[in-house]
N, CA, C and O of each residue as an XYZ file, in Angstrom:
496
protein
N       5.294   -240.249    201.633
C       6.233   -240.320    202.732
C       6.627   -241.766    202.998
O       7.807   -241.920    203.310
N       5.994   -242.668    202.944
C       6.165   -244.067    202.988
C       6.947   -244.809    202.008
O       7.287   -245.978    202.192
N       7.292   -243.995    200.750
C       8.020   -244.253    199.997
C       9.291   -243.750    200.515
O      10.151   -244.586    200.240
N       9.733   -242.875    201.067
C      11.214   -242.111    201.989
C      11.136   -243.677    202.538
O      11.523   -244.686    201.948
N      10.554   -243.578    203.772
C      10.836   -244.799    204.818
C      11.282   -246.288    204.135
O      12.227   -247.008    204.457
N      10.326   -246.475    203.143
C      10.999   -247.685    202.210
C      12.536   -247.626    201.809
O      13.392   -248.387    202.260
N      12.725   -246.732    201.007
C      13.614   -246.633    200.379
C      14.910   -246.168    201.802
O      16.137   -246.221    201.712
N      14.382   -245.896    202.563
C      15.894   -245.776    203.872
C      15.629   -246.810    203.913
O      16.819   -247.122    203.868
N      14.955   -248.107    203.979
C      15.040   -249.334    204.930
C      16.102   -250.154    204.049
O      16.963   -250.949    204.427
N      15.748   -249.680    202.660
C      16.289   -250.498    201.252
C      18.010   -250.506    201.806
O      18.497   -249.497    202.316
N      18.862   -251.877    201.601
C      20.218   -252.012    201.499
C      20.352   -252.151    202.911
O      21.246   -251.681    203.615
N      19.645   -252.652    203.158
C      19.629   -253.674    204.288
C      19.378   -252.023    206.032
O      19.645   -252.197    207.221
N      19.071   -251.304    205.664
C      18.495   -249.945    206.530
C      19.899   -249.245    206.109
O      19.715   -248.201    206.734
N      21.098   -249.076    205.536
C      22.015   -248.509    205.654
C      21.821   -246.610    205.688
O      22.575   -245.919    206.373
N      20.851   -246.095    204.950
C      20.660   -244.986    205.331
C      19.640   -244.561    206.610
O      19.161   -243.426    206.617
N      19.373   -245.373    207.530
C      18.366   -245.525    208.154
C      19.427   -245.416    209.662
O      19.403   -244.537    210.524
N      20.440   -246.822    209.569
C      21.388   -246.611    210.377
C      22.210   -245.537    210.606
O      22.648   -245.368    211.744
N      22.549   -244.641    209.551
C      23.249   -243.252    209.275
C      22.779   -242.137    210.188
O      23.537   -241.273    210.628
N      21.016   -242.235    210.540
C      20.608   -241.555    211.602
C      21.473   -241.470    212.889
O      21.858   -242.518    213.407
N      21.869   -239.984    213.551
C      22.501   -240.166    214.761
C      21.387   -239.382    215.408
O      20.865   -238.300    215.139
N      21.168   -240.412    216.482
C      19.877   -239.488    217.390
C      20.621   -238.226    218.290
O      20.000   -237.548    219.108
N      21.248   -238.149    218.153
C      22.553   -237.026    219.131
C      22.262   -235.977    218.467
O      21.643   -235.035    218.962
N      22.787   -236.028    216.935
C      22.883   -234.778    216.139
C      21.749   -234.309    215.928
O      20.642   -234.602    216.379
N      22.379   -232.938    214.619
C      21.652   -231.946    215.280
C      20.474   -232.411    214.313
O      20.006   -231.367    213.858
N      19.909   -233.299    213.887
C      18.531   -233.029    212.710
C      18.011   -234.283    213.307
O      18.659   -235.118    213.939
N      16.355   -234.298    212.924
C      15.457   -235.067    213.730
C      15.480   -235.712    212.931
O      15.995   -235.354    211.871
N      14.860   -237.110    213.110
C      14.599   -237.971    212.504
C      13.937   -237.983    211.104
O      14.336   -238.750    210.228
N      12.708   -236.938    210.878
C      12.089   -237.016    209.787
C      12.690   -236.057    208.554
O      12.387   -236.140    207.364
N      14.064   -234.690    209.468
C      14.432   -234.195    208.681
C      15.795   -234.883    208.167
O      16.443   -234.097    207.476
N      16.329   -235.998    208.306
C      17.053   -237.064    207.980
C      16.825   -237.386    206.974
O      17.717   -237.467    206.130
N      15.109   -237.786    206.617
C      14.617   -238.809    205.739
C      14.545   -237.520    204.694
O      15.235   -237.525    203.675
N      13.587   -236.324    205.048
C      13.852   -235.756    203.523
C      15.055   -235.084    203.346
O      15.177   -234.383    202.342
N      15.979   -235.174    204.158
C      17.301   -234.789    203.125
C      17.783   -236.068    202.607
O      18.432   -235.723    201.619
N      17.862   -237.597    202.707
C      17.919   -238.401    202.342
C      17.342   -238.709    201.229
O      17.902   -239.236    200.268
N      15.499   -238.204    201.351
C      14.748   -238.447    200.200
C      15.397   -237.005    198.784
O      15.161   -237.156    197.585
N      15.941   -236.141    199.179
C      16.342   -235.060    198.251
C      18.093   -236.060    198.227
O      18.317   -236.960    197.417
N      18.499   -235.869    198.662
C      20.057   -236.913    197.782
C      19.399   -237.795    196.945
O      19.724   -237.720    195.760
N      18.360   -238.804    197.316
C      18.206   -239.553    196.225
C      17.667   -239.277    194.916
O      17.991   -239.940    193.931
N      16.508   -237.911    194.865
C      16.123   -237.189    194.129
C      16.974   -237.157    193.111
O      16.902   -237.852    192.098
N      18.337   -235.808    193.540
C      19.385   -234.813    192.704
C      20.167   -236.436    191.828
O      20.667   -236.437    190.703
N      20.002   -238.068    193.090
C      21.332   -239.014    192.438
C      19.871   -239.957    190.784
O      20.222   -240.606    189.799
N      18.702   -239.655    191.127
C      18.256   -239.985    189.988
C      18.067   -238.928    188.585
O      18.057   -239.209    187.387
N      17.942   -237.765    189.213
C      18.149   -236.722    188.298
C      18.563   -236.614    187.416
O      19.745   -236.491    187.738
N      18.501   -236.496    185.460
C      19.673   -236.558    184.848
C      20.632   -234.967    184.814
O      20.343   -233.834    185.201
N      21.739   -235.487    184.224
C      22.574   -233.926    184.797
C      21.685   -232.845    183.528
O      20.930   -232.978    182.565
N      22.263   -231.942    184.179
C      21.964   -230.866    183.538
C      22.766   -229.982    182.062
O      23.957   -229.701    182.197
N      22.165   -229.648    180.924
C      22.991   -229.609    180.223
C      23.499   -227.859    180.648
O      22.949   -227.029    181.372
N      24.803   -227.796    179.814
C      25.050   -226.459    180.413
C      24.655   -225.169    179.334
O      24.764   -225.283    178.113
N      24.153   -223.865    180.062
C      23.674   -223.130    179.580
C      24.926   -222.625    178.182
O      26.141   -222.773    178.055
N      23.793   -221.963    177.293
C      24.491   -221.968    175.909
C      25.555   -220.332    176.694
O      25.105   -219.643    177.609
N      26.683   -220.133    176.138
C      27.334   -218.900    176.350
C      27.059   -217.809    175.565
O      27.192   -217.752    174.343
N      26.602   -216.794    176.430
C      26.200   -215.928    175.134
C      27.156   -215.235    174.436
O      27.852   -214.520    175.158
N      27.400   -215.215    173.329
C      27.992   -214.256    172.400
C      28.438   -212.509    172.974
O      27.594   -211.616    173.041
N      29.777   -212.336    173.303
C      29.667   -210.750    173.845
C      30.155   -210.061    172.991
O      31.229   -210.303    172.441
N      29.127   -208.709    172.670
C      29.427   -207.887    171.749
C      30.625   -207.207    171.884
O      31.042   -206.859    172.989
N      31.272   -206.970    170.740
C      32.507   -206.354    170.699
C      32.002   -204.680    170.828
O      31.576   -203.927    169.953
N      32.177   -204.515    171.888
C      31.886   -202.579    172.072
C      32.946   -201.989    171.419
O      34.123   -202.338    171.510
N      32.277   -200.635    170.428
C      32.730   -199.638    169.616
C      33.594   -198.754    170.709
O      33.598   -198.831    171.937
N      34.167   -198.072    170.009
C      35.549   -197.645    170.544
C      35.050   -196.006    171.278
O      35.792   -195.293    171.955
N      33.177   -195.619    170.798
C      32.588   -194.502    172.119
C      32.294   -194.911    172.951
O      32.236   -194.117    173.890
N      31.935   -196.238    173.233
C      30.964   -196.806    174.451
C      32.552   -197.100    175.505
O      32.528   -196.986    176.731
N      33.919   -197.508    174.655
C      35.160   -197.629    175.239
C      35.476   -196.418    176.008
O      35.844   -196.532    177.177
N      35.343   -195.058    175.348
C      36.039   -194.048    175.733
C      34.729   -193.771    177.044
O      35.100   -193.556    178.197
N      33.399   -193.806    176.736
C      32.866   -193.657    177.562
C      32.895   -194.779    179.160
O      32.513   -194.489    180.293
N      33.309   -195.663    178.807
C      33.309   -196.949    180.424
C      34.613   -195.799    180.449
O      34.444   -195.008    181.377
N      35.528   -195.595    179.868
C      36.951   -195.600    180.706
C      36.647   -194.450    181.482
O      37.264   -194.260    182.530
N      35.613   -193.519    181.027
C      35.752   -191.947    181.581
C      34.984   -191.706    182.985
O      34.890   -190.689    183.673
N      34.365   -193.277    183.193
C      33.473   -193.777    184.582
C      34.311   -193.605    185.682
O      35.513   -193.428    185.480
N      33.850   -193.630    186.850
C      34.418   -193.184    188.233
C      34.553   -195.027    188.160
O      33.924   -195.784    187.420
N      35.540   -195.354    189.147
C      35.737   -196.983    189.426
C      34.417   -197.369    190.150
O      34.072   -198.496    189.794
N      33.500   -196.769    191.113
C      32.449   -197.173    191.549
C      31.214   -197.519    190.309
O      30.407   -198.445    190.236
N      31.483   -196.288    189.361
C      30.372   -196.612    188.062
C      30.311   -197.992    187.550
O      29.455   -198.875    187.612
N      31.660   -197.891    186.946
C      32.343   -199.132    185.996
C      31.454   -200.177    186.812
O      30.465   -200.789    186.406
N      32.157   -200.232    188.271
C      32.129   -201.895    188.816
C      29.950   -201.803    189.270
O      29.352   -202.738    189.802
N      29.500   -200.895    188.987
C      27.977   -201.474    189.238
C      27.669   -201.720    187.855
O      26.848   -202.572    187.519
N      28.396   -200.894    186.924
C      27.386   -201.635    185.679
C      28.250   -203.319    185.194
O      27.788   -204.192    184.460
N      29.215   -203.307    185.714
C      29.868   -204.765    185.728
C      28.877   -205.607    186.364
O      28.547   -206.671    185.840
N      28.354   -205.188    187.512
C      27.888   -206.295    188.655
C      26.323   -206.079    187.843
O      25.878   -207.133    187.388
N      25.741   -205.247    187.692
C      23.953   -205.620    187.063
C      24.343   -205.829    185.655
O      24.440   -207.056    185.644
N      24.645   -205.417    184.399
C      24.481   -205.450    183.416
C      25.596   -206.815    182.758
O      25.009   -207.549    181.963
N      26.817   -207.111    182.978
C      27.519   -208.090    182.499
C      27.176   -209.674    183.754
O      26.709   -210.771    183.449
N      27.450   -209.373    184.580
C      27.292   -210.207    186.017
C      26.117   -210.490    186.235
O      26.060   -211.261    187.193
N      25.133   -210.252    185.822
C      23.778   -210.528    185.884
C      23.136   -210.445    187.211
O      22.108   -210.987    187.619
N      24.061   -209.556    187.863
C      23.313   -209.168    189.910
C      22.483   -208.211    189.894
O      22.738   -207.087    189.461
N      21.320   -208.605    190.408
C      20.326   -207.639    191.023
C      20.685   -206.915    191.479
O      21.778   -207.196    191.969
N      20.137   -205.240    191.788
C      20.313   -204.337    192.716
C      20.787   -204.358    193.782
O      21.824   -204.019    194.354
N      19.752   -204.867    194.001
C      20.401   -205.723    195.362
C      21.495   -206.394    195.842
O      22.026   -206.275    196.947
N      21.784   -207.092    194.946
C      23.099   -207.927    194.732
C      24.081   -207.472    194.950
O      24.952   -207.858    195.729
N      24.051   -206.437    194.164
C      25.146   -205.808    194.021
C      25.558   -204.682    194.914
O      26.683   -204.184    194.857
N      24.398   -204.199    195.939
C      24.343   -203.598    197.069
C      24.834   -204.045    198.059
O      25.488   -203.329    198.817
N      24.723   -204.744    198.178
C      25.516   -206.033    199.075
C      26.991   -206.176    198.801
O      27.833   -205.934    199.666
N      27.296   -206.585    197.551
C      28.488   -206.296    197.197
C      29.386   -205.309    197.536
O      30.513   -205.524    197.980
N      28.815   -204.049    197.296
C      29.086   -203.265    197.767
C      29.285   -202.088    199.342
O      29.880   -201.115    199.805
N      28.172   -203.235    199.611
C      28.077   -202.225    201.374
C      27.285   -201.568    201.593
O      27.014   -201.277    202.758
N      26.381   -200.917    200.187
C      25.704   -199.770    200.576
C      24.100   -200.483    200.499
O      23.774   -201.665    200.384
N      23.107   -198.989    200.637
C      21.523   -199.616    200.099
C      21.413   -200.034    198.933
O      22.164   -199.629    198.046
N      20.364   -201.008    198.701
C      19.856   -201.177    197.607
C      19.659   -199.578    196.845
O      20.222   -199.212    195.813
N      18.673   -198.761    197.705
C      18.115   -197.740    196.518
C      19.277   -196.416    196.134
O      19.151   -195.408    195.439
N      20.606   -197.047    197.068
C      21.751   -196.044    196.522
C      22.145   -196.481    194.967
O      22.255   -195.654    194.063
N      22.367   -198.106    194.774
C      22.498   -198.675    193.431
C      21.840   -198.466    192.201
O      22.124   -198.448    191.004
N      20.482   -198.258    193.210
C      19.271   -198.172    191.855
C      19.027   -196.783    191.799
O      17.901   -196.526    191.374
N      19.736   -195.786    192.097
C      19.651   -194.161    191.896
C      21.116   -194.262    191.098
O      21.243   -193.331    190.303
N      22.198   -195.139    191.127
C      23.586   -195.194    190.162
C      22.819   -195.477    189.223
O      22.589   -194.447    188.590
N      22.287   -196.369    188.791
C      21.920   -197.101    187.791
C      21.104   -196.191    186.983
O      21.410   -195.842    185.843
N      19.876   -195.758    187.723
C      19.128   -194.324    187.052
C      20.063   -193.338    186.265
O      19.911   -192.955    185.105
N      21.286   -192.935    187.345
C      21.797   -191.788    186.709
C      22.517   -192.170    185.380
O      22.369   -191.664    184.268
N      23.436   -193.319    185.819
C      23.815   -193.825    184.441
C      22.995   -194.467    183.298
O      23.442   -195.106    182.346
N      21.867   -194.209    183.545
C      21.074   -194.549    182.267
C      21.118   -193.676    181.676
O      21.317   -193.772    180.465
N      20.935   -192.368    182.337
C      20.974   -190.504    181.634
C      21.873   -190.499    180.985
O      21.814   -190.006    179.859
N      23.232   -191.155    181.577
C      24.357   -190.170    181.078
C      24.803   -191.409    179.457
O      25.795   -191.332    178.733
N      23.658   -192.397    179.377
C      24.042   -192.935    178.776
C      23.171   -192.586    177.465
O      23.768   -192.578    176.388
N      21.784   -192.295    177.496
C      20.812   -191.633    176.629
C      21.914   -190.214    176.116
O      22.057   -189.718    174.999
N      22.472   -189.908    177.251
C      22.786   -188.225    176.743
C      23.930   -188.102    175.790
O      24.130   -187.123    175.070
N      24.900   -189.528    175.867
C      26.542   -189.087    175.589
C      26.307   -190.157    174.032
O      26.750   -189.891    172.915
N      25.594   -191.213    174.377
C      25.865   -192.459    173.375
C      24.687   -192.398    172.355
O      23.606   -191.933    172.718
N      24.843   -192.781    171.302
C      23.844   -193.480    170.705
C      22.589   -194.389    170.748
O      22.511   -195.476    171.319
N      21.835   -193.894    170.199
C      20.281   -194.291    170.746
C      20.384   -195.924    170.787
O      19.728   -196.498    171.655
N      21.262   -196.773    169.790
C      20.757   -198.453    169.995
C      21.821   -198.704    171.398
O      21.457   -199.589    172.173
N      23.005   -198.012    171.703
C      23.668   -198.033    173.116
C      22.200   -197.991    174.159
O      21.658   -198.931    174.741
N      21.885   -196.767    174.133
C      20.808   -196.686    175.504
C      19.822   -197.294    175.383
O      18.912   -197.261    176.211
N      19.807   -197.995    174.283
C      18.105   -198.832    174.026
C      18.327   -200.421    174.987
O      17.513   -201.208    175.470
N      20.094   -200.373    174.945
C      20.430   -201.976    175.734
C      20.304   -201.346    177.496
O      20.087   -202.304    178.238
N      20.369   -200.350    178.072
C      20.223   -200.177    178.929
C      19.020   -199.418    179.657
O      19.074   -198.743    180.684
N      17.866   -199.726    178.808
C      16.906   -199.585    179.364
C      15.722   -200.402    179.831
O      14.806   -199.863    180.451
């Protein structure tokens, strides 16, 4: 912690002076959001994640998304391409979580039942 306080005093107190005793954050929560800016500004950046490759879907798994109700389509958009949790995507939507995760169940069935076994092997 004495290292925060140093380093606000550093540049003659300029982040130190930045404190407004009025507003809304106390004094010590000043210093560690101060001490986290300086953190993220020594940080090196981040490289960016590799893109994954998207499979070109066969022309049953086509006929099968198109034959989806628009509510189907857009949950397996939001968990399976979109990478949203149940949850997530419950939210998204408005409803419960365990309404999503009873879609998701059913469309796993109808996906074992209609498609090909390496199709339902990605959605299980």
């Amino acid at each position: 912690m004495l290292a925060i306080w140093l380093d606000m005093l550093a540049d003659r107190g300029r982040a130190l002076r930045a404190f407004d005793p009025h507003g809304p954050d106390s004094l010590e929560r000043h210093a560690i959001r101060h001490a986290v800016q300086a953190l993220d500004r020594r940080r090196p950046p981040r490289e960016p994640a590799a893109v994954p490759r998207r499979a070109t879907p066969d022309a049953g798994a086509e006929a099968f998304l198109a034959g989806l109700p628009p509510r189907d389509r857009l949950v397996l958009r939001y968990v399976f391409t979109d990478g949203l949790r149940p949850d997530q995507a419950a939210a998204a939507l408005g409803v419960p979580t365990v309404e999503v995760e009873r879609w998701i169940a059913r469309l796993r069935e109808e996906v074992r039942d209609r498609q090909p076994l390496e199709l339902a092997g990605e959605l299980t």
